[in-house]
FIKOLTOR-730622 format. One record per residue (C-alpha): residue number from 1; x negated, y, z negated; residue in one letter. Coordinates in Angstrom, 2 decimals, m for minus. Layout:
# residues N
seq	x	y	z	type
NUM	X	Y	Z	a
...
END
This chain:
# residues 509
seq	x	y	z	type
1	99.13	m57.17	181.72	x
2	100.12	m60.01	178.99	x
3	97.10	m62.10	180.10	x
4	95.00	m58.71	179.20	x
5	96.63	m58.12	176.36	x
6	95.74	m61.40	174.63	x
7	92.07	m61.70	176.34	x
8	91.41	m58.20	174.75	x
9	92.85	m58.97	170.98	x
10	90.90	m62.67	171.54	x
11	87.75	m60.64	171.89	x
12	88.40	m58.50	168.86	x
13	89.50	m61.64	166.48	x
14	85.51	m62.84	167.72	x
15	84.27	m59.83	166.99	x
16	85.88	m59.59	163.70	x
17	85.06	m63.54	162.76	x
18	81.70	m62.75	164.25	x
19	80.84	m59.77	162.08	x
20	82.37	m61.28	158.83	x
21	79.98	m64.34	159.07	x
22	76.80	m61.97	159.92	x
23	77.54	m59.48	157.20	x
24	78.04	m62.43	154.87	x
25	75.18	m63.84	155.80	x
26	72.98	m61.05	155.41	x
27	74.85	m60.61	152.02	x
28	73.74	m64.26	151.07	x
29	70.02	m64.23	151.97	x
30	68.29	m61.99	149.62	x
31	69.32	m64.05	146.55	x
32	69.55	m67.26	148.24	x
33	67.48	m68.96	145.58	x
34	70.20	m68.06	142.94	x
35	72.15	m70.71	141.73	x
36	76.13	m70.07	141.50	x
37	79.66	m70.39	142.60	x
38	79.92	m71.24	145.95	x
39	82.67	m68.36	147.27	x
40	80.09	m65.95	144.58	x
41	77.47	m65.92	147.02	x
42	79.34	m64.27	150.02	x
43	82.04	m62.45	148.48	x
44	83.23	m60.75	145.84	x
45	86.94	m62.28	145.67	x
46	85.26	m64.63	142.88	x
47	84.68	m61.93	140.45	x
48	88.36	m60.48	141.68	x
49	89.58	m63.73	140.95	x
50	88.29	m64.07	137.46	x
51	89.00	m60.47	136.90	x
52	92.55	m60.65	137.40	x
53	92.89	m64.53	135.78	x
54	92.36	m63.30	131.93	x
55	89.95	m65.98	130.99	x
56	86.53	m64.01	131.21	x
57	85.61	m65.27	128.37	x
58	85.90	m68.47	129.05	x
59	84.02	m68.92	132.40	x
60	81.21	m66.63	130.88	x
61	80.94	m69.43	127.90	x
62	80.66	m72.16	130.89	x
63	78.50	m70.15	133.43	x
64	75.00	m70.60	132.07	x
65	75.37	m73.43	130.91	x
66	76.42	m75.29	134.17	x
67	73.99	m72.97	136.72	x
68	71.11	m72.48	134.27	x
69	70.28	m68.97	132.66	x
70	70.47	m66.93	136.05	x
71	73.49	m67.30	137.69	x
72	75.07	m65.90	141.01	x
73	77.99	m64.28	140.31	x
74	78.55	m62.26	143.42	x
75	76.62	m60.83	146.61	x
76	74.19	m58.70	144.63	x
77	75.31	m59.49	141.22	x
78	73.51	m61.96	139.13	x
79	74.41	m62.83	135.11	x
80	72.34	m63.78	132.36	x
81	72.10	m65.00	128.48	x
82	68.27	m65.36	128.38	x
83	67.29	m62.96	125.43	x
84	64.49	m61.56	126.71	x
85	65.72	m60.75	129.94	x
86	68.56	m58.85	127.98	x
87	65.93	m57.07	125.64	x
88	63.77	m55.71	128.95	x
89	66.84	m54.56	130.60	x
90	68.25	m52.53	127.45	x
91	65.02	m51.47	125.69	x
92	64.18	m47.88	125.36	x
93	61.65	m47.18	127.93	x
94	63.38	m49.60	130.08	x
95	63.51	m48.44	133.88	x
96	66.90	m50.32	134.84	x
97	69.70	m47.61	134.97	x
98	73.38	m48.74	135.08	x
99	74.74	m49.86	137.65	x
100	77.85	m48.20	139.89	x
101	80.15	m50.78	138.04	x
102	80.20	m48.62	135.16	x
103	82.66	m46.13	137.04	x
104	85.04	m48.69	137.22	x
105	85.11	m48.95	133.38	x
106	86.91	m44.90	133.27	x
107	89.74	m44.56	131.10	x
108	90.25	m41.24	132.46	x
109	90.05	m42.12	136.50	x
110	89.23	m37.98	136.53	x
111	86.28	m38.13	134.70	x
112	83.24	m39.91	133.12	x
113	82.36	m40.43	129.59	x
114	79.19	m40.74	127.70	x
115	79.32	m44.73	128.54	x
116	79.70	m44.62	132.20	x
117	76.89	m42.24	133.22	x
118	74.59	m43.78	135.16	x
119	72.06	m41.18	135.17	x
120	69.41	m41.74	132.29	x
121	68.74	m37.47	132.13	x
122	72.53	m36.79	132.16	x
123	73.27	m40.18	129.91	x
124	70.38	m38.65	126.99	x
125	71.67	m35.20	127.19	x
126	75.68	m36.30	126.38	x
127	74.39	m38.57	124.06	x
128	72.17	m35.93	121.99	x
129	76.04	m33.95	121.71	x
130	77.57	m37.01	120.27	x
131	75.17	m38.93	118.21	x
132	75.08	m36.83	114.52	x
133	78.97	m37.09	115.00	x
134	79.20	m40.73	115.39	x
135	76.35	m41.47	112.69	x
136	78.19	m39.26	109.87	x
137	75.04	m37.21	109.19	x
138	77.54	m34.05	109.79	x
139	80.51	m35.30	109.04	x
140	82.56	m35.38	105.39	x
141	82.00	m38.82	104.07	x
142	82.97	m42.02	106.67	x
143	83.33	m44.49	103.99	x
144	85.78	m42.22	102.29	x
145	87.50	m41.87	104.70	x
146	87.33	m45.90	105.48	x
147	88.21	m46.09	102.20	x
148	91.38	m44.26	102.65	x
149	92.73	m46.49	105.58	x
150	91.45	m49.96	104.12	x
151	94.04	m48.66	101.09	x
152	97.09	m47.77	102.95	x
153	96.37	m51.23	104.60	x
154	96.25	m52.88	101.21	x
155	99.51	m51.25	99.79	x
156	101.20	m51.80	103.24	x
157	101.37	m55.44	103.12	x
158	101.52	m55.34	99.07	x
159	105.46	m53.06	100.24	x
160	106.59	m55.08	103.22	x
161	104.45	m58.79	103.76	x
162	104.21	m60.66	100.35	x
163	105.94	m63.68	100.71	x
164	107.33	m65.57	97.65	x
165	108.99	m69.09	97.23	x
166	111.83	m68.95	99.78	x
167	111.37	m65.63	101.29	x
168	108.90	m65.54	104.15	x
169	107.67	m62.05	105.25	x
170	105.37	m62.86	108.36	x
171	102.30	m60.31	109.16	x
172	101.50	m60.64	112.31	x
173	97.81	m59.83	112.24	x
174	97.07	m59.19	115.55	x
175	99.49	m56.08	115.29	x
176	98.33	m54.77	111.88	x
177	94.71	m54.74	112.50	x
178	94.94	m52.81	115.43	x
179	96.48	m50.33	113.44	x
180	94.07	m50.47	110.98	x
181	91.06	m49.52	113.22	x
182	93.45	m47.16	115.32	x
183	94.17	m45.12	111.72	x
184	90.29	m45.10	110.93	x
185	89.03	m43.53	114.07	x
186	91.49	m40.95	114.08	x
187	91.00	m40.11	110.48	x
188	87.00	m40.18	111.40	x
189	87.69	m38.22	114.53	x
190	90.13	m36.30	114.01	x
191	90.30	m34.89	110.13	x
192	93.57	m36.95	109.69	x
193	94.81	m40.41	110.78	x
194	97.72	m41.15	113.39	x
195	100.02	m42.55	110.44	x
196	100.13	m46.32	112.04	x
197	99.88	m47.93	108.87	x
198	102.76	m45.79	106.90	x
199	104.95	m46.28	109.38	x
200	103.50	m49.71	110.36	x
201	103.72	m49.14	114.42	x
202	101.48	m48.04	116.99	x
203	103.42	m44.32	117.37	x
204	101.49	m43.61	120.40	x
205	102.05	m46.54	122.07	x
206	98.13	m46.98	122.28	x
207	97.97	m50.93	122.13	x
208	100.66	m51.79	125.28	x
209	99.13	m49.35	127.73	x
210	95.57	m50.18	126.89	x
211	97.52	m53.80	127.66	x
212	98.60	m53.01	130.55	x
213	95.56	m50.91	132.14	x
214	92.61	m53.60	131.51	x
215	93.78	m55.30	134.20	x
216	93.38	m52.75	136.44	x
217	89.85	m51.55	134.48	x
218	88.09	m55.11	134.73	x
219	88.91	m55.45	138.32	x
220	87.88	m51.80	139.52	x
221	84.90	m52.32	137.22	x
222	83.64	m55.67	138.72	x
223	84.78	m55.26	142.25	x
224	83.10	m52.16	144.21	x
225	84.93	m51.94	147.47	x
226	88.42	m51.73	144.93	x
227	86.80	m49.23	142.83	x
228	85.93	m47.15	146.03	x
229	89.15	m46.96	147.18	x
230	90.97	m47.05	143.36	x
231	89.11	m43.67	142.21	x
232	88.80	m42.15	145.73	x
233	90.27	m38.27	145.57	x
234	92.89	m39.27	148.26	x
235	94.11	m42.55	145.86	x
236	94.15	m40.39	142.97	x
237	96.23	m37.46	144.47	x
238	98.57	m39.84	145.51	x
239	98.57	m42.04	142.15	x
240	96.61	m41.13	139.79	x
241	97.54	m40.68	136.60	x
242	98.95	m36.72	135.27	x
243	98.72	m35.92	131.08	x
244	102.85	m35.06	131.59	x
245	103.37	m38.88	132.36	x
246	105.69	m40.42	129.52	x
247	103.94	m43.51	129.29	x
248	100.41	m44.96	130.65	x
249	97.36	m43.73	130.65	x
250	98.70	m40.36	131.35	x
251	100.09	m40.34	128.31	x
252	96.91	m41.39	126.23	x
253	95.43	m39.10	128.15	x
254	98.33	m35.85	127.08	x
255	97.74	m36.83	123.34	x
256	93.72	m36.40	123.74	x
257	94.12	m33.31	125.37	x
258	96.73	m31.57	122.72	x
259	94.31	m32.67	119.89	x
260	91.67	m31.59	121.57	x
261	93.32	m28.36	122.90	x
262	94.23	m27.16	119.23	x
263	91.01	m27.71	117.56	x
264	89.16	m25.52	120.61	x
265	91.55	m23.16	120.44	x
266	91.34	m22.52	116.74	x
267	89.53	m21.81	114.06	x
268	86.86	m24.83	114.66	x
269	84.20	m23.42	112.63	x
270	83.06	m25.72	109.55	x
271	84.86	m28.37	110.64	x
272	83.46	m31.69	109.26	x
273	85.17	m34.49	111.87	x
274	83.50	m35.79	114.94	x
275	85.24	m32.91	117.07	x
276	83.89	m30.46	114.69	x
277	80.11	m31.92	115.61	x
278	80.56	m32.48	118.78	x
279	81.69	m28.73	119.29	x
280	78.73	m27.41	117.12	x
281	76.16	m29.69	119.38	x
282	77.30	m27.93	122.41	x
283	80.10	m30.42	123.78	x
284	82.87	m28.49	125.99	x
285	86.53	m28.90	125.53	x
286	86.88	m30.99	128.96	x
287	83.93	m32.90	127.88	x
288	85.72	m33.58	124.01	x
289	89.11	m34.76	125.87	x
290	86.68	m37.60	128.10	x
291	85.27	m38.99	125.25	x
292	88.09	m38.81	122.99	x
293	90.32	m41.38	125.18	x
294	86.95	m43.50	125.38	x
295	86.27	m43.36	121.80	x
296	89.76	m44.46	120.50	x
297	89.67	m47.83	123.02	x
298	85.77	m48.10	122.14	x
299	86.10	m47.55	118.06	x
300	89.67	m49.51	117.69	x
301	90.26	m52.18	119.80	x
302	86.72	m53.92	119.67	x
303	86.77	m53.57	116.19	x
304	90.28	m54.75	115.52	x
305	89.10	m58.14	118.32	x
306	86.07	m59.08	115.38	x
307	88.67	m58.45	112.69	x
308	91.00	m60.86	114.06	x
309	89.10	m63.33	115.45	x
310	87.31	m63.46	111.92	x
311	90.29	m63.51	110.34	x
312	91.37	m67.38	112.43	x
313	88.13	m68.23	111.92	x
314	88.10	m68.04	108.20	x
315	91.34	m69.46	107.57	x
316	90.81	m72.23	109.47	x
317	87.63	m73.50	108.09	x
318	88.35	m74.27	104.46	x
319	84.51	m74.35	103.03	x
320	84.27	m70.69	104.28	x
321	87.66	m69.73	103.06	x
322	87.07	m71.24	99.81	x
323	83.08	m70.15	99.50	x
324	84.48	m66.55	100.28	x
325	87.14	m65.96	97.49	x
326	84.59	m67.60	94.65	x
327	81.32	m65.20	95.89	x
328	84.37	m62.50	95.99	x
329	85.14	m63.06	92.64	x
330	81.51	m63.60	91.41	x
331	80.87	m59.87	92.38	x
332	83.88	m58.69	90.63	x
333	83.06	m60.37	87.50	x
334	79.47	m59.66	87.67	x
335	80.13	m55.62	88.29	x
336	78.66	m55.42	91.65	x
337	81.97	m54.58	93.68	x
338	83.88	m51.19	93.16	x
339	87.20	m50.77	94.40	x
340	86.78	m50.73	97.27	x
341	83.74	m52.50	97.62	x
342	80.93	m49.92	99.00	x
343	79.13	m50.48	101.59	x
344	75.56	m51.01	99.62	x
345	77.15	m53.17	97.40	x
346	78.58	m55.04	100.65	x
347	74.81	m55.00	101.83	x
348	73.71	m56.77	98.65	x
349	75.43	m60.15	99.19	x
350	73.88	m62.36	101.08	x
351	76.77	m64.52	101.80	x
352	79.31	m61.45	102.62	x
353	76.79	m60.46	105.32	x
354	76.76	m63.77	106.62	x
355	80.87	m64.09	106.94	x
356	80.58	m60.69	108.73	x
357	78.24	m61.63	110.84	x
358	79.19	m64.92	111.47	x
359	82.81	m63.17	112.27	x
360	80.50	m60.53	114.74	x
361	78.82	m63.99	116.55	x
362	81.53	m66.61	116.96	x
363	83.60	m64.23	119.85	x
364	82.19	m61.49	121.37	x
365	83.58	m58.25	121.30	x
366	83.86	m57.61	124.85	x
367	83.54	m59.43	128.37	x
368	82.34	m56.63	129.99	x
369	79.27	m57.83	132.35	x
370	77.45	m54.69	131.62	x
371	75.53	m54.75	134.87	x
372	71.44	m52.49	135.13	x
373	70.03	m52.35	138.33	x
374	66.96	m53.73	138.81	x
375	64.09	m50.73	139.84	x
376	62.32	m50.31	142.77	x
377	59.47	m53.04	143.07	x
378	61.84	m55.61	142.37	x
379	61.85	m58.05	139.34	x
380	60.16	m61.72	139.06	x
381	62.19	m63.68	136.71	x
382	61.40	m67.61	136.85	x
383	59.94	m67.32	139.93	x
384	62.55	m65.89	141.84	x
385	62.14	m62.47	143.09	x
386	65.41	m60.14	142.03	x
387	65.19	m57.21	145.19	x
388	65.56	m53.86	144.36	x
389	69.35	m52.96	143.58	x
390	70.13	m55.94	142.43	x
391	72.73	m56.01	139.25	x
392	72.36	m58.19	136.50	x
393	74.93	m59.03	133.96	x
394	74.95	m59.55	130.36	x
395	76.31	m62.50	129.35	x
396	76.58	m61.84	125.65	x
397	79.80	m64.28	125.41	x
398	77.16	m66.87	126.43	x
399	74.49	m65.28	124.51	x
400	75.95	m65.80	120.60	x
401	76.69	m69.19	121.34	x
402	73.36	m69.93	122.32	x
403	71.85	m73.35	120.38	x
404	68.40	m71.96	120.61	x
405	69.21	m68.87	119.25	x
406	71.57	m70.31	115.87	x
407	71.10	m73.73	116.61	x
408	72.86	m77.04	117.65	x
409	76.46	m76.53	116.07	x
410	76.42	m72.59	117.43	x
411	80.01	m73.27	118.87	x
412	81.26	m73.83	115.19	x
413	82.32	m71.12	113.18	x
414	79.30	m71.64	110.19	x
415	78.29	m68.52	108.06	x
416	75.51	m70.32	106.12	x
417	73.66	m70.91	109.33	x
418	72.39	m67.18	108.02	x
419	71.34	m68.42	104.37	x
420	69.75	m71.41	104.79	x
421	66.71	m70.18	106.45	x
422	64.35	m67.64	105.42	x
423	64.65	m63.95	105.03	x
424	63.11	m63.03	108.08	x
425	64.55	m65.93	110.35	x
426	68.06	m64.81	109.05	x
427	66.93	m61.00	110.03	x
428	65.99	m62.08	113.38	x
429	69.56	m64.16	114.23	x
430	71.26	m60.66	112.55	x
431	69.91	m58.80	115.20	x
432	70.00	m61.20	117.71	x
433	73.83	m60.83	116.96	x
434	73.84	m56.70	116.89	x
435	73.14	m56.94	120.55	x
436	76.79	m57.25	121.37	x
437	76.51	m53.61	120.25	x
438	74.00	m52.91	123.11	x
439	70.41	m51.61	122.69	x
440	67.61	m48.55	123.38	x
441	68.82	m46.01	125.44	x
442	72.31	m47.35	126.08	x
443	73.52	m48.62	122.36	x
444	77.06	m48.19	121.08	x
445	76.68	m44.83	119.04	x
446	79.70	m46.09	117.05	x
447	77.54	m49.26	115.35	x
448	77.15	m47.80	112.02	x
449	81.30	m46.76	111.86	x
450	82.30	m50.53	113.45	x
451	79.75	m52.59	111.25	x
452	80.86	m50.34	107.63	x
453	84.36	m50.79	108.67	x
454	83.70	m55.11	108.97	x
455	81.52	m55.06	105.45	x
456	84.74	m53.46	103.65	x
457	87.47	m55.57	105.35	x
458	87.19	m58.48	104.84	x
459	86.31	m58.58	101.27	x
460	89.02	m56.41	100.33	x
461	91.70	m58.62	102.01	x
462	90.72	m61.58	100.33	x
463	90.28	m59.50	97.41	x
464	93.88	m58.83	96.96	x
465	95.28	m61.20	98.81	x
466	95.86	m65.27	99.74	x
467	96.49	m66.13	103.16	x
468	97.65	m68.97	105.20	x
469	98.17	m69.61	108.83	x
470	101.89	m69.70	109.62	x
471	102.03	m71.17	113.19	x
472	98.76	m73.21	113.11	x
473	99.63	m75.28	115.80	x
474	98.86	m72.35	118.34	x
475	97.21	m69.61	115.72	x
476	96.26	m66.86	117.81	x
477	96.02	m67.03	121.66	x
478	94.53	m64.11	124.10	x
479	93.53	m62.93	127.72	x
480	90.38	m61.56	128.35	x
481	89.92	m58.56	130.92	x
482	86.62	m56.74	129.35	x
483	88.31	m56.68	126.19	x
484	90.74	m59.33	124.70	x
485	94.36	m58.73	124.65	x
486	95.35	m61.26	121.48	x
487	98.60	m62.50	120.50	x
488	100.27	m64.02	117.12	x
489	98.15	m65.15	114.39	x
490	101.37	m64.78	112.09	x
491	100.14	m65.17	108.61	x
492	101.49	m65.90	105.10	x
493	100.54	m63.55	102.97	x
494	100.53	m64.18	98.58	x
495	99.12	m61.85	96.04	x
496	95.45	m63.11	94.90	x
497	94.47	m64.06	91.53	x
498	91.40	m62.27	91.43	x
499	91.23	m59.32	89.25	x
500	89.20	m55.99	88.97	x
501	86.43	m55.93	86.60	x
502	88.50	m53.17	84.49	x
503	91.42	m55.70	84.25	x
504	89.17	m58.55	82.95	x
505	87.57	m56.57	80.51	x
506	91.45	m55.85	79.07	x
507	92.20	m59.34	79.12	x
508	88.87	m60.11	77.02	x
509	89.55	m56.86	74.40	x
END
């Protein structure tokens, strides 16, 4: 019986080995030809590994560069920086729909949002709901409203962070400008702001469970058999998140829906936020509490990543920091900055645009792969036929450091890589750059908000204020998992010398 026993579980372990090394082979052989890591090409425990190591963004950086601009990155995944690959894939009439990675992105595990439909019909038809919302055509004035948060940001470290001989108050950045962009979208979204700045925490806790959930996020999103199984009804009964939860995604999940729940169940009529547009275009209440969760981790957290990553950037390159304050205080003195600055008047200088761009290019805002599916017929790139089905990343971490795109020293933070060359060269490498906000049919609807908020920010804060890195020995450090989870960058804060036009103008009379 013993002796049967064993011979039978032997002949299981062979069938198991056996099947595990056909499967894998037959996982192997369609993209053969694809260079990549070795433990890519049969398995996905590469991208699991990478998913759950933080440092995305720094094997994306590496990736192309060591396999060449197609690289395998699992069994029927493949990731690219070439430019024009990435402009087939995301232009309008383009025939690659998303892939099934994109349910692995939900913030709600329940439901979809407008950025993880898959379906092109079903994709255009949310999107038609959302878009006058997001682009402020319907909506009470967005720079106002910017306005109003890039103030209470201003007087908030003028009350608690100005450090004077012998009495350091450290900011620490990577805190505050999360709040920032957390008080903006509400105030856009909602008709009022969440009050992060005045009270100068994150209230709802927004910032530790996003911390704590993009873990989970990247790998369902990267990993298919874990998504299956992650937001399969059966999982999800037994652990999925409930909007009475105290803390978690639950919770962000409770605060959407009471928001939500009282404008639908008032008086919504006239209402000039987002939720007032998306209601008048048609957009249910279930649908408004999907996209609201969605739209707070899309509209604040990227955001607040450029703002802080431009904010190490700049203070640790002197020319720039120094260039900056004197073209600040050229356009105070020469009447072409209000107070705030406006956005037009932000459009006007050349080398402003250039610092927020340059702030947009050196770190991308997300690591997300981003993965299309190639059509049926298949896909010829370089020779190398791409079957049906097959995914292919964006490597856009990859992509804005790209020397043939802003040349040799594109790994150095440089903003006047964008004025010394010609008008339309410097357009081109612009727009080059705007593709971290995605493209045609499947573009960030929130471009217009993110990029207004960036052409106001930065100017302001050096504006009224000197800064200086506190802990420059190890500045600012971070994680990646689809979006960066960043740490320190305590600052030194001083009250700038620059003045208002209004206040020169006294000092002359």
């Amino acid at each position: 019986m013993l002796l049967e026993y064993f011979a039978i579980n032997y002949w299981w372990a062979v069938a198991v080995i056996f099947w595990y090394i056909v499967s894998s082979i037959i996982s192997w052989y369609p993209l053969r030809h694809v260079p990549g890591p070795f433990l890519a090409k049969f398995s996905h425990l590469w991208l699991a590994r990478l998913a759950l190591s933080g440092k995305q963004y720094e094997a994306h950086l590496k990736l192309n560069k060591e396999y060449g601009p197609l690289v395998r990155v699992g069994p029927n995944e493949v990731f690219t920086d070439d430019l024009e690959l990435l402009r087939k894939i995301n232009s309008t009439k383009s025939l690659y729909p998303k892939s099934a990675s994109y349910s692995g992105s939900r913030l709600n595990p329940w439901h979809e949002s407008l950025f993880m439909m898959r379906d092109p019909i079903t994709h255009d038809k949310m999107k038609a709901k959302l878009i006058y919302g997001y682009s402020g055509k319907e909506t009470m004035g967005p720079e106002a409203a910017i306005d109003e948060q890039i103030m209470n940001l201003i007087h908030l470290i003028q009350d608690k962070y100005i450090s004077i001989p012998g009495d350091f108050r450290p900011l620490q950045w990577c805190k505050t400008a999360g709040l920032f962009t957390l008080d903006v979208i509400s105030r856009l979204a909602l008709g009022r702001e969440f009050g992060c700045l005045s009270s100068d925490e994150d209230i709802h806790c927004f910032f530790d469970t996003l911390k704590d959930y993009l873990p989970i996020v990247s790998l369902t999103t990267d990993v298919p058999w874990l998504r299956n199984i992650f937001f399969s009804s059966f999982f999800l009964s037994l652990f999925g998140p409930s909007i009475k939860d105290k803390r978690g995604i639950g919770k962000m999940m409770g605060l959407a829906n009471r928001v939500v729940d009282e404008f639908y169940d008032g008086d919504g009529d006239g209402d000039e936020t987002w939720k007032g547009s998306f209601k008048k275009h048609g957009l249910t209440k279930d649908e408004c509490e999907i996209e609201s969760i969605f739209m707070f981790v899309a509209g604040s957290d990227t955001t607040a990543s450029v703002i802080r990553a431009g904010m190490l950037h700049i203070l640790a390159t002197p020319h720039v920091y120094c260039r900056f304050k004197q073209e600040i205080e050229k356009a105070i003195r020469e009447g072409y900055a209000s107070n705030p600055i406006s956005n037009a008047e932000s459009l006007c200088q050349p080398y402003i645009q250039a610092v927020v761009y340059e702030c947009l290019r050196i770190r991308s805002v997300s690591t997300n792969m981003s993965f299309k599916e190639v059509p049926t017929g298949g896909e010829i790139y370089n020779k190398i036929l791409l079957p049906a089905g097959t995914s292919i990343g964006m490597n856009f971490s990859g992509l804005l450091r790209s020397e043939a795109l802003f040349g040799k020293d594109a790994h150095i933070f440089r903003p006047e890589r964008f004025t010394e060359v010609d008008d339309e060269t410097s357009a081109v490498m612009k727009r080059d750059v705007e593709l971290t906000f995605g493209l045609g049919r499947w573009s960030c609807l929130g471009k217009p908000i993110a990029l207004m908020e960036l052409n106001k920010i930065f100017f302001e804060l050096f504006r009224h204020f000197d800064f200086q890195l506190a802990e420059p020995q190890r500045a600012m450090e971070f994680d990646s998992y689809m979006l960066f989870r960043d740490r320190g960058l305590i600052l030194r804060v001083t009250e700038s010398g620059l003045k208002d036009i209004k206040s020169l103008k006294d000092e002359m009379y």
